[in-house]
C-alpha positions in Angstrom: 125.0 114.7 103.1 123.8 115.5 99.6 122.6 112.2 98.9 120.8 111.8 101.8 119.2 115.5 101.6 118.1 114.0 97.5 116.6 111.1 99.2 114.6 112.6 101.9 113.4 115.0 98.7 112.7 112.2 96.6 110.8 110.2 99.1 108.8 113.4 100.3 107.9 114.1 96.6 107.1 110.3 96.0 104.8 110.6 99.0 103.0 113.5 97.8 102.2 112.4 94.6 101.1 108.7 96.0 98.6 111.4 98.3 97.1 113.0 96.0 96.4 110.3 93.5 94.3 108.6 96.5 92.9 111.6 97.9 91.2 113.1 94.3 90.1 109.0 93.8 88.8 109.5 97.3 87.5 113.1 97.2 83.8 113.1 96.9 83.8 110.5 99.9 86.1 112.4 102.2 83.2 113.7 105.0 82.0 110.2 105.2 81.6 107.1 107.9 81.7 104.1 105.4 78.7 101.9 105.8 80.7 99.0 106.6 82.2 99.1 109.4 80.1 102.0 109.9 80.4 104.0 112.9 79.0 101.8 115.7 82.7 100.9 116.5 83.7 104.2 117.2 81.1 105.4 119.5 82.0 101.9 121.6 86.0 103.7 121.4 84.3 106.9 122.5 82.3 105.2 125.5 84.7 102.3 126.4 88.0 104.1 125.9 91.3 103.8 124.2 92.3 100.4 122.6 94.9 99.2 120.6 95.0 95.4 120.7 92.3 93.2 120.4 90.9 89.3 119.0 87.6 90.5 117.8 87.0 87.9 116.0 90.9 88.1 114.9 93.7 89.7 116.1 94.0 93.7 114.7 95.2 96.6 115.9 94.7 98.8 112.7 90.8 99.2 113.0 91.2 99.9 116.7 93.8 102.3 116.5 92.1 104.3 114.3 88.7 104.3 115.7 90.2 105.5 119.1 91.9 108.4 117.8 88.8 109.0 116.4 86.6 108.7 118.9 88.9 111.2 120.9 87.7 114.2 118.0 84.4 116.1 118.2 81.4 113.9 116.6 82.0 116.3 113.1 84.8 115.6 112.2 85.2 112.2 112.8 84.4 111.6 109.4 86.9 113.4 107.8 89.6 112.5 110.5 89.2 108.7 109.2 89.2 109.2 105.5 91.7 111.1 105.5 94.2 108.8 108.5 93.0 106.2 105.7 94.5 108.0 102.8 97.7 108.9 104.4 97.7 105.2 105.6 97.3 104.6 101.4 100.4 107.0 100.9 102.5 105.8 103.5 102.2 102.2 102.2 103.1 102.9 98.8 106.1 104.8 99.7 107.3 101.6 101.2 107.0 99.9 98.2 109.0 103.2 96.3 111.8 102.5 98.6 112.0 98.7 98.9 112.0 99.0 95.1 114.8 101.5 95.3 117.0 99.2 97.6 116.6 96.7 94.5 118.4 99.0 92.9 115.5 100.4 90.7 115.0 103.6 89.3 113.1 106.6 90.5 110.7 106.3 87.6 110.4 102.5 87.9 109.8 102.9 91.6 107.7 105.5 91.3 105.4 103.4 89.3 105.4 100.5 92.0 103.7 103.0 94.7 101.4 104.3 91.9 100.4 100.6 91.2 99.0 100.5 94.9 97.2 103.2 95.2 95.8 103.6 91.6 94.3 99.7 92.3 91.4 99.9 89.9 89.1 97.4 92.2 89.8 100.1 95.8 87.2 102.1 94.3 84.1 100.0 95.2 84.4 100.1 98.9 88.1 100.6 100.2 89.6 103.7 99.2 88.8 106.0 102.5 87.4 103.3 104.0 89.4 103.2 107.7 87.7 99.0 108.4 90.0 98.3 105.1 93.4 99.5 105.0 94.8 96.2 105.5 95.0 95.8 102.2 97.6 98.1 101.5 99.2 96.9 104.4 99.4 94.0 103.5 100.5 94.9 100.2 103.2 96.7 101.9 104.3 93.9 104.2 104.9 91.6 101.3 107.0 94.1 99.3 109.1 94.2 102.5 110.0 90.9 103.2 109.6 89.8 99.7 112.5 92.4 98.6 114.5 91.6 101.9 114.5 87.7 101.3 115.8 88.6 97.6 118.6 90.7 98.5 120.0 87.3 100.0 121.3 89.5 102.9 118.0 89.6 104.7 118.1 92.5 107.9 116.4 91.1 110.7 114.1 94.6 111.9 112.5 95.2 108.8 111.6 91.9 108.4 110.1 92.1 112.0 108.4 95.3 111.5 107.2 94.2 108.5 105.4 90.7 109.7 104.3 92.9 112.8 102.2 94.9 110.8 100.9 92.5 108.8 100.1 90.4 111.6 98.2 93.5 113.5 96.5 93.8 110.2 95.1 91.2 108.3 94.0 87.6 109.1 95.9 86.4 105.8 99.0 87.8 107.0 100.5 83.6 108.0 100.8 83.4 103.7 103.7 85.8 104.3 105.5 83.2 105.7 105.7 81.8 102.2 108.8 83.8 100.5 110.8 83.3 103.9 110.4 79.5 103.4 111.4 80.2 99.2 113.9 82.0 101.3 115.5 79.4 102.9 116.7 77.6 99.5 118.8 80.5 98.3 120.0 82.2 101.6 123.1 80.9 103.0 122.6 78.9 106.1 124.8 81.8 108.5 122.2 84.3 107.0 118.9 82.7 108.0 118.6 84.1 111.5 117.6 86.9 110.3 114.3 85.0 108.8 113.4 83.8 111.8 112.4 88.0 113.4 109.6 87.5 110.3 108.6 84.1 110.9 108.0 84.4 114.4 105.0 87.5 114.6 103.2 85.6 111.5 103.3 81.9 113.8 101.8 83.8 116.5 99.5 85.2 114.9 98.3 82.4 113.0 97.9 80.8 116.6 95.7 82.9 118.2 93.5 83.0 115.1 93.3 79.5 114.6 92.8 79.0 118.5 89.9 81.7 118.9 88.2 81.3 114.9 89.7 78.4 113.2 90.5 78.4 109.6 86.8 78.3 107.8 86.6 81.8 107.5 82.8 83.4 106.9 80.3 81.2 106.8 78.3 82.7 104.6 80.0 83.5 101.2 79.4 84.6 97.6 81.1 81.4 95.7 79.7 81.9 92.5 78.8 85.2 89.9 75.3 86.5 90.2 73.5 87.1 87.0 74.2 90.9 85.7 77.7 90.9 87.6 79.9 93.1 84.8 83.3 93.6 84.1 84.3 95.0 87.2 83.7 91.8 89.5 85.1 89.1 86.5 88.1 91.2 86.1 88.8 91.6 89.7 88.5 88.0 90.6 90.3 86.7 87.5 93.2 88.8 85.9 95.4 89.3 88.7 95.7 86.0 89.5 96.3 85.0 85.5 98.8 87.9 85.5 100.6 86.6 88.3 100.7 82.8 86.9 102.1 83.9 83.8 104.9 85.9 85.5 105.5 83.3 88.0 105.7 80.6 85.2 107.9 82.8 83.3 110.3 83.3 86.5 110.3 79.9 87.4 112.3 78.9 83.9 115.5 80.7 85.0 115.7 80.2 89.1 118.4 78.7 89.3 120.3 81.7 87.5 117.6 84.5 89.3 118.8 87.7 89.7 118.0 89.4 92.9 115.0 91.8 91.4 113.8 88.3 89.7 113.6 86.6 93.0 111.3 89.4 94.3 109.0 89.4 91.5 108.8 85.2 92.0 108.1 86.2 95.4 105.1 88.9 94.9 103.9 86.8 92.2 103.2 83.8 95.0 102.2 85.6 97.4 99.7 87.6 94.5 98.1 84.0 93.7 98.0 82.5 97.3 96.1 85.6 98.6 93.6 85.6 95.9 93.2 81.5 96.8 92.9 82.0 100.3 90.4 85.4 100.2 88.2 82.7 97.6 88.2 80.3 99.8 87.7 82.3 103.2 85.8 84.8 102.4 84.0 84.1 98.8 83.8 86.7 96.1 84.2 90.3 97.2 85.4 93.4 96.0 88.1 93.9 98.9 89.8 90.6 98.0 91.0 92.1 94.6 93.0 94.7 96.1 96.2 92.9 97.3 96.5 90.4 94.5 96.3 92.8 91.8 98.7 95.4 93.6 101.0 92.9 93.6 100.6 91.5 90.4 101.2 94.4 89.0 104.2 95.2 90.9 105.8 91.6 90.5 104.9 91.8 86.2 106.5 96.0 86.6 109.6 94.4 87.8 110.0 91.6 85.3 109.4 93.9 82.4 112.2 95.8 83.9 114.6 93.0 84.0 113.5 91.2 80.8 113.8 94.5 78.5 117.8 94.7 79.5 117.6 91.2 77.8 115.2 91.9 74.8 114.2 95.0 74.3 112.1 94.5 71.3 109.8 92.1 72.8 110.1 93.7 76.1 108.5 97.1 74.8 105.8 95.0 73.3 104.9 92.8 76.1 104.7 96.5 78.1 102.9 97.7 75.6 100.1 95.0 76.1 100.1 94.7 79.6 100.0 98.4 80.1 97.0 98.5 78.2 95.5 96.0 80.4 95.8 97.9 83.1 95.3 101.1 82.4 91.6 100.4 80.7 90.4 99.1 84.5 92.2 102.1 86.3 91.1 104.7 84.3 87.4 103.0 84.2 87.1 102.7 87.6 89.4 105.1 89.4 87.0 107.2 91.4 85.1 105.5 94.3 81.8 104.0 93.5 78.8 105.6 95.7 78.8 103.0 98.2 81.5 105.4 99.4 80.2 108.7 98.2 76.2 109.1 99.0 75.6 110.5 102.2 75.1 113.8 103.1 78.6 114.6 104.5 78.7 113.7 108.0 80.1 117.0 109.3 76.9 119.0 107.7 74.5 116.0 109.6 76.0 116.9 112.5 75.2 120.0 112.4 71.8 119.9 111.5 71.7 117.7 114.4 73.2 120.2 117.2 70.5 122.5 116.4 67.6 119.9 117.3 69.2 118.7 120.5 70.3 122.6 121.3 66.5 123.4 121.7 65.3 119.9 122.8 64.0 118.7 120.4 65.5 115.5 120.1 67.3 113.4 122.7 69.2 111.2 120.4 69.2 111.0 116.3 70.4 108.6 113.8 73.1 109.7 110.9 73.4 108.3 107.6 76.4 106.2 106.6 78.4 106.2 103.2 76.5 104.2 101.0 73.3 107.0 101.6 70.7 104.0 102.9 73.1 102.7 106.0 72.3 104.5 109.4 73.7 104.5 112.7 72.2 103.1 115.9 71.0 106.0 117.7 73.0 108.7 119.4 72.7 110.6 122.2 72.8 114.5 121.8 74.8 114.1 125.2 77.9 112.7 122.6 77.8 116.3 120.9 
């Protein structure tokens, strides 16, 4: 009973430090409608009703969910109601990765340091932190940390694995590249073991299904393929060092897999599904800003766990390596860890609606239009009837 009572208190306090890390990189934007998807969406929740389901173009539940419980909250304080659903979302997700890496028999520190690596992403700040039309990525980020630790253990249990692939599935249109580490799975698990494989196959198959049968596979059709002339550090960086962090960690896992140790096999995991995601975002959706999140999440996680294993082995060279690659990091996050305006510009929405109320409360307007994060973005017109 006493460890169980230290575990609940060591996942609540993991959870409230993963919470307020996002919420002060989220704080100036936290009364705001992000420009894209804007609002539109919810005011079709609020006239249409409740939804959960849908293949619009892809099959989500996440963006629908959200907006619904949304649209069910007076017009003020939708705003805040989404950012905030979006940073517990944040929170929520990076816990998952503190206990996944706990059931690899990490420490709390270590652990710690996984969920911080999600929601401290350096490349969130641009337009996904707060931002309710993008918290697949962290799902996503989540999902593979699930099944990626469950295929390791070599005794994979069949619900989180479904719950897991579920969510991903519900979430994200990339979600069929987690069926990657259960196929790597299949080499190492023992043949009486790999039923349980199949509860995480199956949701990704089905999902990748209905995509492909309502969208196909080419993804937008217009996309950024190249760098524009002035693009800085923040766009090179993004679509380039996770994926060279995660080659050089999967390169250096790949050496010894035949002697892999459980926590190895994870990292070998993340790190493939770290350089398949940025791939497939490339190649389905060009170069944005939202792309970055998930590969370098994980690459961070997957090269956090093999400096963990490698320093029981070298110690020396271990601290240097950790040294370096900490530096790496921590130069982008602390550069870039509060959201860029494209979240932040707008009046808050709260104080718009306000303003509002007054004009259609003496008549003199009979529908307005309210201005979106990114301060230039507006709404199709409301009616003062939605007040």
């Amino acid at each position: 009973m006493r460890l169980r009572n230290s575990r609940v208190l060591a996942a609540l306090c993991a959870f409230s430090g993963f919470l307020l890390v996002v919420v002060a990189r989220g704080w100036n934007g936290l009364d705001q409608i992000p420009s894209d998807p804007g609002y539109d969406y919810i005011g079709e929740r609020a006239r249409t009703g409740f939804s959960v389901i849908e293949v619009r173009p892809y099959l989500y539940a996440d963006q629908s969910l959200i907006a619904s419980f949304a649209s069910l909250l007076p017009l003020g304080t939708r705003g805040l109601f989404l950012t905030i659903a979006s940073h517990v979302i944040w929170a929520f997700c990076a816990l998952t990765v503190f206990y996944f890496l706990r059931r690899l028999a990490f420490g709390l520190v270590e652990s710690f340091i996984g969920g911080l690596l999600l929601v401290s992403t350096p490349w969130a700040a641009q337009s996904v932190i707060g931002n309710y039309g993008n918290i697949r990525w962290p799902i996503l980020v989540a999902a593979t940390v699930v099944i990626s630790a469950e295929v390791a253990t070599r005794q994979p249990r069949a619900m989180p694995l479904a719950i897991a692939a579920v969510a991903a599935t519900l979430s994200n249109p990339l979600h069929p590249l987690l069926l990657a580490p259960l196929l790597i799975g299949m080499v190492f698990i023992s043949s009486g073991r790999r039923r349980a494989l199949s509860f995480g196959a199956m949701p990704l198959i089905i999902g990748l299904v209905i995509n492909v049968l309502n969208v196909g596979a080419g993804g937008h059709d217009e996309k950024i393929r190249s760098f524009w002339a002035g693009a800085g550090l923040f766009w090179v960086s993004g679509q380039v060092l996770p994926t060279v962090i995660a080659l050089t960690g999967l390169v250096l896992s790949l050496r010894n897999i035949r002697a892999a140790s459980e926590r190895q096999l994870f990292a070998m995991h993340v790190f493939v599904l770290a350089v398949l995601l940025a791939v497939a975002s490339y190649q389905l959706g060009g170069i944005a800003d939202r792309y970055y999140v998930a590969p370098a999440a994980l690459a961070a996680i997957g090269a956090l766990v093999w400096l963990t294993d490698f320093r029981s082995r070298s110690a020396k060279l271990g601290k240097i390596i950790a040294v370096a690659l900490a530096v790496v990091l921590t130069v982008p996050t602390t550069r870039w860890f509060f959201i860029f305006p494209y979240l932040r510009s707008a009046e808050g929405w709260s104080t718009q609606v306000a303003k509002v109320r007054e004009q259609c409360s003496t008549g003199d307007i009979s529908s307005f239009e309210l201005v979106t994060s990114s301060g230039q973005s507006k709404t199709d017109p409301i009616s003062c009837d939605d007040l």
